[in-house]
C-alpha positions, 0 to 999 in steps of 0.5 A: 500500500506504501508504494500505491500511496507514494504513486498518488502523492506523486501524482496530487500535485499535478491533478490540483490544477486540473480539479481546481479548473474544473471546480471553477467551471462548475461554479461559474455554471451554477452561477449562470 
């Protein structure tokens, strides 16, 4: 389980922009 845990924190640090874009995106939906 060590190894898979290390595989995401490594893999965090690129998918926060994408989640955070898509975040935005939801919330400028909801707005409109």
């Amino acid at each position: 389980m060590d190894d898979v845990e290390k595989h995401y924190m490594s893999l965090v640090p690129r998918a926060v922009p994408i989640t955070s874009n898509l975040a935005m995106v939801m919330l400028r939906r909801l707005q409109v």
